[in-house]
C-alpha positions as a printed Julia matrix, in Angstrom:
252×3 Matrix{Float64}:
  11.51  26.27   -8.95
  12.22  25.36  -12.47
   9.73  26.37  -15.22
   7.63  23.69  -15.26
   7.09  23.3   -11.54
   6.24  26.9   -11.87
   3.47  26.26  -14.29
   2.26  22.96  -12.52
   1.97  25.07   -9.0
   0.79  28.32  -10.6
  -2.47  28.21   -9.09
  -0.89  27.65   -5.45
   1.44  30.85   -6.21
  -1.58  32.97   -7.11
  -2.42  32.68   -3.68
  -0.98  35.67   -1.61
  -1.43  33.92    1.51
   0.81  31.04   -0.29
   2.87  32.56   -2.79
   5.89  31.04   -3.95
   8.02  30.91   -0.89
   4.92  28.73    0.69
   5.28  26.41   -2.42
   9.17  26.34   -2.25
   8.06  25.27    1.74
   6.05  22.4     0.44
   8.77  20.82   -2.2
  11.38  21.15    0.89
   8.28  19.12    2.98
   8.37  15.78    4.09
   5.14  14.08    4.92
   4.09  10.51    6.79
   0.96   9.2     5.75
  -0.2    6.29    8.01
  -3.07   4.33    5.78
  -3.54   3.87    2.23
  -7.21   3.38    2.62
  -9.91   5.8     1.93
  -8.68   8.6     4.04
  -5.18   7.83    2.98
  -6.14   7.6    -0.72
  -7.76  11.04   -0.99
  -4.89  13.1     1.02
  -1.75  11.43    0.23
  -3.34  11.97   -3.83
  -3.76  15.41   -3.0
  -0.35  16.32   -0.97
   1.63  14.8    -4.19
  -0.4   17.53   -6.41
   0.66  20.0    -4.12
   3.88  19.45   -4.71
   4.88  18.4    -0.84
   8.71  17.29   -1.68
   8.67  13.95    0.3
   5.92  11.58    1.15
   6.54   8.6     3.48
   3.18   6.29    2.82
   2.76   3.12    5.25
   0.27   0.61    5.12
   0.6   -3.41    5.2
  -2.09  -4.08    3.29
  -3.37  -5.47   -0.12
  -5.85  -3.67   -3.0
  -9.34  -5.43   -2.4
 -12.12  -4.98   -4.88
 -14.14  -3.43   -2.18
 -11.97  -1.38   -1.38
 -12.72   0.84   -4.75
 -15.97   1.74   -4.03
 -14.06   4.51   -1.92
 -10.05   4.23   -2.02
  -9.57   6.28   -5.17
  -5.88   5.76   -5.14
  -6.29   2.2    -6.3
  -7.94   0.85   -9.56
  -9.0   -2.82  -10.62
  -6.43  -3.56  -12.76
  -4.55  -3.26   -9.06
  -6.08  -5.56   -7.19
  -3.43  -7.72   -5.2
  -1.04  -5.28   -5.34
   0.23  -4.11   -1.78
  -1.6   -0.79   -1.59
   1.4    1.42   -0.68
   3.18   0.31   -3.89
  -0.68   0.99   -5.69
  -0.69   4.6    -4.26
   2.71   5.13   -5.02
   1.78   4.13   -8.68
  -1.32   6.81   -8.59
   1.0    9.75   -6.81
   3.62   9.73   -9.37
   1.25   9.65  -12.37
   0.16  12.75  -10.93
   2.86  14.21   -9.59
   6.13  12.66  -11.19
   8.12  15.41   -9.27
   7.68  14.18   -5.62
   9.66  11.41   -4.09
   7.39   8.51   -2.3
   8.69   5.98    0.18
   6.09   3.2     0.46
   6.76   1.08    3.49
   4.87  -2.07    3.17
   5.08  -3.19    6.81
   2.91  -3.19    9.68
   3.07   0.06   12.06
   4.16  -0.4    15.48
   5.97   2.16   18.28
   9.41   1.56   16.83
   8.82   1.82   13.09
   6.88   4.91   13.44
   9.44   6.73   15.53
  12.39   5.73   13.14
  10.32   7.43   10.26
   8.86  10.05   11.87
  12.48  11.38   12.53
  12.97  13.95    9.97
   8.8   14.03    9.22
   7.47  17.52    9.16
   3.57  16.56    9.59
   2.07  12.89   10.11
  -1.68  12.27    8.76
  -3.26   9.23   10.81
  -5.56   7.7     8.28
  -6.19   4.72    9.73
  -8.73   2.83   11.47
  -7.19   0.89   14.42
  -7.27   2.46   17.82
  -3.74   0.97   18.64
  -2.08   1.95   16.04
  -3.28   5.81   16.46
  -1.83   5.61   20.14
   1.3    4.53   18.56
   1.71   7.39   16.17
   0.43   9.88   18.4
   3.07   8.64   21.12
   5.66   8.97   18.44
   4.41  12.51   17.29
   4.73  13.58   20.79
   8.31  12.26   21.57
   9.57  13.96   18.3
   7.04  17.12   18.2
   5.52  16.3    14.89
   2.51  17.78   14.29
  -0.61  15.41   13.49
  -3.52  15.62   11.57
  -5.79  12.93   12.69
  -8.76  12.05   10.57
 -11.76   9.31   11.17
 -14.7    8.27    9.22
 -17.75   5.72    9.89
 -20.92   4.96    8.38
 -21.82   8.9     7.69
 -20.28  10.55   10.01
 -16.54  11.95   10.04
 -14.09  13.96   12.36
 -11.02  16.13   12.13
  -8.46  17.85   14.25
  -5.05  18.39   14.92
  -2.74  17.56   17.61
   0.79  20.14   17.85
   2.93  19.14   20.56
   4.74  22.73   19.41
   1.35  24.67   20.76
   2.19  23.96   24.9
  -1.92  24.41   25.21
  -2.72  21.82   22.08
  -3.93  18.58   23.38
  -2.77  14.73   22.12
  -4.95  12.41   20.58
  -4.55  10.4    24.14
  -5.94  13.55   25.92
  -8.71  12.86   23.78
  -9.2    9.25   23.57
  -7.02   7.33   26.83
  -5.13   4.61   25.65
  -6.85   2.15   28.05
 -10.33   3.38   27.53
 -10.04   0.99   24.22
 -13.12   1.32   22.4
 -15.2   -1.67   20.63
 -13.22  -1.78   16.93
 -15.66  -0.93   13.77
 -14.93  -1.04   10.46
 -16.26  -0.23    6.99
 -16.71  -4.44    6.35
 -19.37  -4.27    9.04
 -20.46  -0.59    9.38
 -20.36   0.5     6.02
 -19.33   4.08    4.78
 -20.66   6.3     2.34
 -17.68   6.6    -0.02
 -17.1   10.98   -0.76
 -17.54  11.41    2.77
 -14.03   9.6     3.03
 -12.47  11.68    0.37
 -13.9   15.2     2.25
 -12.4   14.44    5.29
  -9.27  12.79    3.7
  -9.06  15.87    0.95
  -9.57  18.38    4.73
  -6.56  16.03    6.06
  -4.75  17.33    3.35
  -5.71  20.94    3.06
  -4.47  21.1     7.09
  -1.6   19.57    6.22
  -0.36  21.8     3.62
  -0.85  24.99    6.61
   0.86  23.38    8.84
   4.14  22.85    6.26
   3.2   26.88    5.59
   1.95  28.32    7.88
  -1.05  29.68    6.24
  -4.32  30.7     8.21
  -5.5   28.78   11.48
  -4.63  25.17   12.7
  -7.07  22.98   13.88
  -5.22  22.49   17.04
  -7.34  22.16   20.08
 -10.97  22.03   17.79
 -12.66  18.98   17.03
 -14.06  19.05   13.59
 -17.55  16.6    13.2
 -19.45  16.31    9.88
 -22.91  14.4     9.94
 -23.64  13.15    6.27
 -27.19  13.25    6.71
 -27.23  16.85    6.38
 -24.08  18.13    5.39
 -24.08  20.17    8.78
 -20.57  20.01   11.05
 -20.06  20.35   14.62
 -17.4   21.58   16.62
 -16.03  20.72   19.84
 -13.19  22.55   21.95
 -10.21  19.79   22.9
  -8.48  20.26   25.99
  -5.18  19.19   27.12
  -5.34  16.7    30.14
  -2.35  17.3    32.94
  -2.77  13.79   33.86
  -2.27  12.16   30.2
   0.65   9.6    30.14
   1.62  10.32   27.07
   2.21  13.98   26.97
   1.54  15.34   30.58
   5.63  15.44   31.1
   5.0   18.23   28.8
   5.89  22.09   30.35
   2.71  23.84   31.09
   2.8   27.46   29.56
């Protein structure tokens, strides 16, 4: 690290459980970021503050004014603007240092596995069922870890799904691809807007000990929050023998 990247990630190498070889770790990173929405906003801002080297950010999308109430990576002045190139704008005003790949193109099985290929961690920060199965699937084929985040109305949830941990579940063991649920959405559910940036910010924060290794994954806990009262709830994940997506797996 040069002087200045010293001084920007100071606070990071106070941390003995960090230090500087964690923060050489992160600049070496590479990190895919599925959705520049509200999740995406809040962790994708935060992983380019923490100095993780390489960010791939996807998202088809455009900047819609209601879309600010929550998606603090965009502004007004923004509006139209595809919201990967928006976020990309945001990251490096923060973070000039990291190098962002905005991919302006809808996600499907074969454009996730070409850039998950040299990924290090994948954050799903979106809000479609199908595309979630495709980036888990993709995860699993190329053992990627993945921090998957979701967020409706007031209530949120967190885990993490490591193909590397032979015990950790996949986000199919947890939700089956054909059990497809009824889509909602923020248009028609509404969301209270920090509740996206906690769990987004928590994306983030699980991210950056994964690319470490610092304290305790989330692997095999599911992480609730209920708005109403703050309060969080946790359930224990189990990996499913039968799952076709990663039951071809070796048991431990």
């Amino acid at each position: 690290m040069n002087d200045a990247q010293l001084l920007r990630y100071s606070r990071h190498i106070l941390l003995n459980e960090l230090g500087d070889t964690g923060q050489e770790r992160l600049l070496q990173s590479h990190a895919l970021v599925l959705g520049a929405g509200g999740l995406g906003s809040a962790a994708a801002m935060y992983l380019a503050a923490s100095g993780v080297g390489r960010m791939t950010l996807i998202d088809h999308d455009t900047v819609d004014l209601t879309n600010l109430q929550r998606q603090i990576a965009h502004n007004t002045e923004r509006i139209g603007q595809l919201k990967v190139a928006s976020a990309r704008t945001a990251m490096l005003a923060l973070n000039p240092g990291v190098d962002v790949r905005a991919v302006s193109e809808r996600a499907d099985a074969a454009l996730l596995k070409q850039l998950l290929a040299d990924a290090d961690v994948a954050l799903d920060c979106t809000d479609n069922f199908q595309t979630r199965q495709a980036l888990n699937a993709g995860c699993v084929a190329l053992g990627v870890p993945l921090v998957s985040g979701a967020i409706i109305r007031l209530d949120g949830q967190l885990t993490t799904y490591d193909v590397r941990d032979q015990a950790s579940p996949c986000y199919a063991c947890v939700f089956p691809p054909e059990d497809v649920p009824e889509e909602v959405s923020c248009s028609t559910m509404g969301v209270l807007a920090p509740l996206v940036g906690v769990i987004g910010s928590l994306q983030a924060a699980e991210a950056l000990k994964l690319l470490t290794g610092l304290g305790q994954s989330l692997v095999g806990r599911l992480q609730m929050l209920d708005g109403r009262d703050l309060s969080w709830t946790e359930m224990r994940l189990q990996r499913q023998s039968e799952c076709p997506v990663c039951s071809t797996r070796p048991s431990t």
